[in-house]
N, C-alpha and C positions, 0 to 999 in steps of 0.2 A: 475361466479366463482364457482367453485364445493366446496361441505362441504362435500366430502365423506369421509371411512375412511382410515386408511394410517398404515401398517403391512409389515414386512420386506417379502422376499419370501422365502417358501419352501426350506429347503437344499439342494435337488438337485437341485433345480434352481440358487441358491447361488454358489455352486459347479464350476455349469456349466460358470456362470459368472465369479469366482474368476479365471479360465483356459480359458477363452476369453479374461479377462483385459490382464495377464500374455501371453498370445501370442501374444496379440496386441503393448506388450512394447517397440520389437525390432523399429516395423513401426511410435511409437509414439516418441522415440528417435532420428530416423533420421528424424523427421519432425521438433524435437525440433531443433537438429544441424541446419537446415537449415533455423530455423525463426532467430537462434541465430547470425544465420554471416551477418543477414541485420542488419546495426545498424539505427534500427528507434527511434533514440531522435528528440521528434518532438518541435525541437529549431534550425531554422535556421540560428543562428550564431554560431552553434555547429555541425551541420549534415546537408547534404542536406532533403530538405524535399520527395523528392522523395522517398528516403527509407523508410520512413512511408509509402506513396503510396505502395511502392513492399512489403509490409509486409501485409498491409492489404486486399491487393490483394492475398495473399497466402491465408490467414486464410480464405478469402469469397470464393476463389476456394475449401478451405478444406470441410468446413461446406455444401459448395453445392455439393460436389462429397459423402456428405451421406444420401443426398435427403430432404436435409430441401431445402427452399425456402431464397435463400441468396444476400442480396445485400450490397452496398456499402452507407453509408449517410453522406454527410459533416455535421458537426455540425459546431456552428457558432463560433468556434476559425482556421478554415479552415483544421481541421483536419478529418481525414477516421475513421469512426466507422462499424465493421460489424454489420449486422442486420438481424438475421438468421430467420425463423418458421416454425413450423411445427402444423399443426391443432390438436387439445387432439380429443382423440375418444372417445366418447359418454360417461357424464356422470366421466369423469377421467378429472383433474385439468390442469393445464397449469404453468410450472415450469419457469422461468427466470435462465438461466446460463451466468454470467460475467465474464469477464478477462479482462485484457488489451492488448495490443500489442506493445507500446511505450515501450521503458524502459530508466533509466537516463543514461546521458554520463559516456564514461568511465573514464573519469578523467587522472589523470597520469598513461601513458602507462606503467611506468617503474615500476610504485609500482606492476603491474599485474604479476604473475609467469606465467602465458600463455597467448596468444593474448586475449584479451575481447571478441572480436566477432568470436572465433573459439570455439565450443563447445571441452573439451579437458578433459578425464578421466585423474583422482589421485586418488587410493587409494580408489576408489569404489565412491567419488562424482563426477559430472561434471560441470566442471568450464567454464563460460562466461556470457555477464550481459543479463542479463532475463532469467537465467536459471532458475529462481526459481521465480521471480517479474518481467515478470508475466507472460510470456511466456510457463513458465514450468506451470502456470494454463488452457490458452490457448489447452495445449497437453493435459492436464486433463480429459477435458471437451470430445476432441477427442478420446481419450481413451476409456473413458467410452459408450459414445454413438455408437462408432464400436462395444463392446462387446455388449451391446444392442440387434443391428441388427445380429449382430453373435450367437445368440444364440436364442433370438424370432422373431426376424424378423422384426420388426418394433418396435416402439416408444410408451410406455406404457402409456405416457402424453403430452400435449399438451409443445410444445418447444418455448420459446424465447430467444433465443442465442443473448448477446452483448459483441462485443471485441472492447473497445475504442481505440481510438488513442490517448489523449493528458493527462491518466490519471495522470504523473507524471509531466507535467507541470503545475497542479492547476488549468485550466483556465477556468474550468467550462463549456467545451463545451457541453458535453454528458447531463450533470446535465439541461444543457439550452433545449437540445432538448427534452430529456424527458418528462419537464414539458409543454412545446409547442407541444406536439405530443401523448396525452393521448390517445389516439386512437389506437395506435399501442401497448400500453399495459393494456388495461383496462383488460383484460380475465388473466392477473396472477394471482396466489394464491400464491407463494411464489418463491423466490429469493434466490439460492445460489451463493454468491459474492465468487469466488476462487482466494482470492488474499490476504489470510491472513496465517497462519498456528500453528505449534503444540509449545505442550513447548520444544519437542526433538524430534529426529529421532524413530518412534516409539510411541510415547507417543504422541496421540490423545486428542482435544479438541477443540470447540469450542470458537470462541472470540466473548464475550458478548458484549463490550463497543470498543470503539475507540473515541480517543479524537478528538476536533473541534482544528484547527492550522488558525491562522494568520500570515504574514508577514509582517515585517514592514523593511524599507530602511529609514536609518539614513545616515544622511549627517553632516557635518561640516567644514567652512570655517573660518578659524581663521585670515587671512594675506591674501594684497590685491596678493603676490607673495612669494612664497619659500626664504626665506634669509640665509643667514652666519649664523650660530650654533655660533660661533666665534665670532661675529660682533652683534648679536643680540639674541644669547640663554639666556634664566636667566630671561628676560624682555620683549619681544617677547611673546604673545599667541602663544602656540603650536598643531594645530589639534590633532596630534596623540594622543599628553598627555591628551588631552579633551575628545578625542575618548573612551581613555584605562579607564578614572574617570569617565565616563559617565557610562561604561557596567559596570565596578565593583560596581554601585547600582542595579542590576539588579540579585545578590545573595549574601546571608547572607554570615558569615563564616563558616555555616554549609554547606554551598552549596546549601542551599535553594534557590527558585527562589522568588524574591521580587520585585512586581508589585505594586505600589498601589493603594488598592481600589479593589486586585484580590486576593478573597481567599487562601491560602497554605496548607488546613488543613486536606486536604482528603484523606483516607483509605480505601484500594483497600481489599473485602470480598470476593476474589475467588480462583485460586490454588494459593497457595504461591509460590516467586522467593528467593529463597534460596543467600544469598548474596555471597555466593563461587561461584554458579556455576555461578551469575550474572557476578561475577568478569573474570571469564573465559568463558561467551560466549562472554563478552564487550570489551574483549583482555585489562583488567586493569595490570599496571604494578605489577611485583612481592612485596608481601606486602602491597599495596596500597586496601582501599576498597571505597566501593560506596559512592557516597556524597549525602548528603541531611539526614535531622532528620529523615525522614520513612523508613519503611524498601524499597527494591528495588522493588516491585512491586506497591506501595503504589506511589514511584517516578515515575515509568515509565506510569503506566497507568489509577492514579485517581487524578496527581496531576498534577499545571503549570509547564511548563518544559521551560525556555529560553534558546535557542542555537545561538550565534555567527555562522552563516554560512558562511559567505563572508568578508573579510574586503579590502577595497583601500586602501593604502599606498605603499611606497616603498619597494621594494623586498631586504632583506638584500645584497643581489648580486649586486654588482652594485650602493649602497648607498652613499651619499655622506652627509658629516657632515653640516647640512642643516635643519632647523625651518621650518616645513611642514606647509605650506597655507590649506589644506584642508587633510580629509580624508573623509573614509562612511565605514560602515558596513549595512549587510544584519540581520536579526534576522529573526528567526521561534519562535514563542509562538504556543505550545501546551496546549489546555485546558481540564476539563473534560467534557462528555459529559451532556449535560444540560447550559451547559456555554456557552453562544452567543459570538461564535468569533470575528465577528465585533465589539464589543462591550469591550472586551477582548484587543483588538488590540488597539482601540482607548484610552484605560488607561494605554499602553506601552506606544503609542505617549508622552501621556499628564507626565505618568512620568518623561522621558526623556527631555521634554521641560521645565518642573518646575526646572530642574537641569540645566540647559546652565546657564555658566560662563557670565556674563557680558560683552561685547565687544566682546565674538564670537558669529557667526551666527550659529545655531543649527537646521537644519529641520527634520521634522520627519512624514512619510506618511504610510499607511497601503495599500501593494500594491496589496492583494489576502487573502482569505477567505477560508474556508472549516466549514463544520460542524461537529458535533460530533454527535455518535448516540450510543445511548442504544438499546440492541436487544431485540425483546418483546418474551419472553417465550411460545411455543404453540406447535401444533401438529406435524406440521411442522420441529422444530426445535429439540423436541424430536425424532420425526423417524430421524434425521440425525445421531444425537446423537449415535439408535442403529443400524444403517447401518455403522457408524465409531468403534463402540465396534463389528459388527459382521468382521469390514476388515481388520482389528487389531488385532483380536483377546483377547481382551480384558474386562476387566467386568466392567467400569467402564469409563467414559468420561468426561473430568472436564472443567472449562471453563478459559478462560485467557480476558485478558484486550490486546487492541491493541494503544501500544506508537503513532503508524501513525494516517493518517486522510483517510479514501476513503468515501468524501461527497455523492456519488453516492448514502448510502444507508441511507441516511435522504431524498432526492429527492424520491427515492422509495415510501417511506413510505408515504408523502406530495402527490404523483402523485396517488397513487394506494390506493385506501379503505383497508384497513382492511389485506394488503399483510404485509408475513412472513418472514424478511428477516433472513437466513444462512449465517455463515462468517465463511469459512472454507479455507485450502489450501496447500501449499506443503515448506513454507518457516518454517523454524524452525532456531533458532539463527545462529548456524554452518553457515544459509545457507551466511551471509554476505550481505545482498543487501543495495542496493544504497553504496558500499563502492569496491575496488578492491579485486579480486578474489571471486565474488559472485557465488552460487555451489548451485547444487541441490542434493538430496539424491535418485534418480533414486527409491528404495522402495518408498519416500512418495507419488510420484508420482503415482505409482502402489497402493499404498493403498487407496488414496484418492478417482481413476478414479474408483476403485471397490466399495468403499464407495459410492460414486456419485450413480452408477449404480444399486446397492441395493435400496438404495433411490429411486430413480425415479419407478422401477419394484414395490416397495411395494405401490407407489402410484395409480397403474393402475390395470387396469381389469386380469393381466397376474398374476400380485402379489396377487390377491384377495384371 
């Protein structure tokens, strides 16, 4: 692993770069439009899984038409990860570049104002899902290492290119190979993960923390069959209604999340989230403001968070006046980081089960993990910093908290001695992901891939 040092490059090298990312935009656009109309959700009761194949078949074709060494690796949730390299030249470090390639379903067609899997300009963003998570990291990464070659000719540092396939299904594939294949990254020095992003279009920064998330699947069977509302409401256990009393211990009246036995108390020290603009990047109704005792950044990203994601029951459509034998909800628990998910997870079970009604049956499982990471402060992460204030144009780069979980970058850190991970990207609130009408800002993309590219040259013998 190199200890050398690490200095933005020369202006005119900068120059030269900032009008090689910019010409390379057009080519990095239409390769986004065409990763974006493969829909690779890799959930086979949602998408075929072949599309993940033809996706990650594209990006391994990408990465090897620019002369890295590129293949394909199943990891052991049977999903495609690319696994690109390129050797450092003498004495210059060996960088890690991440993305993903998977992106989540599109949910209801009908909430979408344009197809989901057709990249489609509005008003200067482009809308379809991964255009920004994470696809539009994927093109980043492309971006940048073209202007690279476009301008010096070759690769200033040693490359390990990974674009996962299952990162939004949780399932730990990547994270398993990883740590079973130290081999293949022992020679990193540091890690730029492009799968997070800014406070705003514009406005640069790094995300220090991301919280650890658990899932838990709650069940409940109150009745050996559905009966009469009429015949047996009033007297009759109700699922639903056990269901709805069940989640309403699960936050105060303040909207706090209340676990018990799992801290609430934490207080997020990094750029403030202003509770207006929170209110309108979170699309909150008119007058309405944020819930919970903290301010909104304190909520989002140092405290527990529990979200209802899923629930069984009947569809109001179609309902019939009827004492539900069963219902289930899905839960996400986000924690902060230093707080063991597993562990986390297993005192939602136990709270949930402490509370079942008497004569109904209540089950409660923890069905997937992630971890939470803190970013360690170093050289590293500083030159990113000013490779982001030189692409930006800015004096100043601040750092955010990330509400999601990408366990990928506590497996780094576990796998790799003394490696530097970067959490940087091109999503910003505007951009909508994992929700419909997700959009990218076409600039962050360009600032970022320029960004990158700074980086990587100040690290090598070309940047010296």
């Amino acid at each position: 692993m190199s200890t050398g040092d690490t200095a933005l490059p020369g202006a005119e090298s900068a120059d030269l770069l900032r009008d090689a990312v910019r010409s390379g935009m057009p080519a990095g656009l239409d390769e986004l439009a065409a990763l974006v109309a493969i829909p690779s959700v890799h959930d086979a009761a949602v998408q075929s899984l072949d599309d993940c194949d033809r996706v990650a078949e594209r990006v391994r074709v990408a990465f090897d038409g620019l002369g890295l060494a590129s293949r394909l690796v199943t990891t052991s949730d049977g999903s495609q990860a690319v696994l690109a390299t390129h050797p450092a030249p003498p004495g210059a470090p060996t960088v890690l570049l991440y993305a993903h390639h998977d992106v989540q379903p599109a949910g209801d067609l009908a909430a979408w104002t344009s197809d989901p899997w057709t990249l489609t300009e509005r008003q200067g963003r482009l809308y379809g899902r991964g255009a920004a998570d994470c696809k539009g990291g994927v093109v980043t990464h492309l971006v940048a290492l073209r202007a690279l070659l476009d301008v010096h000719g070759s690769f200033p540092v040693g490359l390990v290119v990974v674009v996962e396939g299952s990162e939004e299904q949780g399932t730990d594939g990547l994270e398993q190979y990883v740590s079973t294949h130290a081999a293949d990254f022992a020679d990193v020095d540091a890690a730029v993960v492009m799968d997070a992003g800014n406070a705003a279009v514009g406005a640069p920064a790094l995300v220090t923390t991301l919280r650890g998330t658990a899932f838990v699947e709650l069940r409940i069977r109150a009745l050996h069959g559905t009966v009469h509302s009429g015949m047996f409401g009033g007297a009759a256990p109700d699922a639903i209604a056990t269901l709805v009393a069940l989640l309403a211990t699960l936050r105060d009246d303040a909207g706090d999340t209340t676990v018990d036995g799992l801290d609430g108390s934490q207080t997020w020290d990094g750029l403030p989230y202003d509770a207006g603009r929170f209110a309108a990047d979170a699309g909150l109704l008119d007058g309405a403001v944020p819930i919970g005792s903290g301010d909104p950044a304190s909520q989002v990203w140092a405290r527990p968070a529990l979200t209802v994601v899923g629930i069984d029951a009947p569809a109001v459509a179609g309902s019939s006046p009827s004492v539900q034998a069963t219902a289930g909800a899905a839960l996400n628990l986000r924690v902060p980081p230093g707080v063991d998910p597993a562990a986390a997870g297993e005192l939602l079970v136990a709270h949930l089960l402490r509370r079942a009604p008497a004569g109904v049956e209540v089950t409660a499982r923890v069905t997937g993990t992630g971890d939470g990471f803190r970013a360690t402060a170093g050289r590293y992460s500083s030159a990113f910093r000013s490779a982001l204030a030189s692409s930006y144009r800015v004096s100043s780069v601040g750092s955010l908290g990330g509400g999601g979980s990408i366990p990928l970058c506590a497996t780094l850190e576990r796998a790799i001695p003394g490696v530097e991970v970067v959490l940087a990207g091109v999503s910003e609130p505007a951009a909508n992901v994992h929700a419909p009408d997700e959009s990218v800002d076409p600039s962050e993309i360009e600032h970022m891939a320029l960004a990158e590219a700074l980086f990587l040259v100040g690290l090598g013998p070309v940047g010296a």
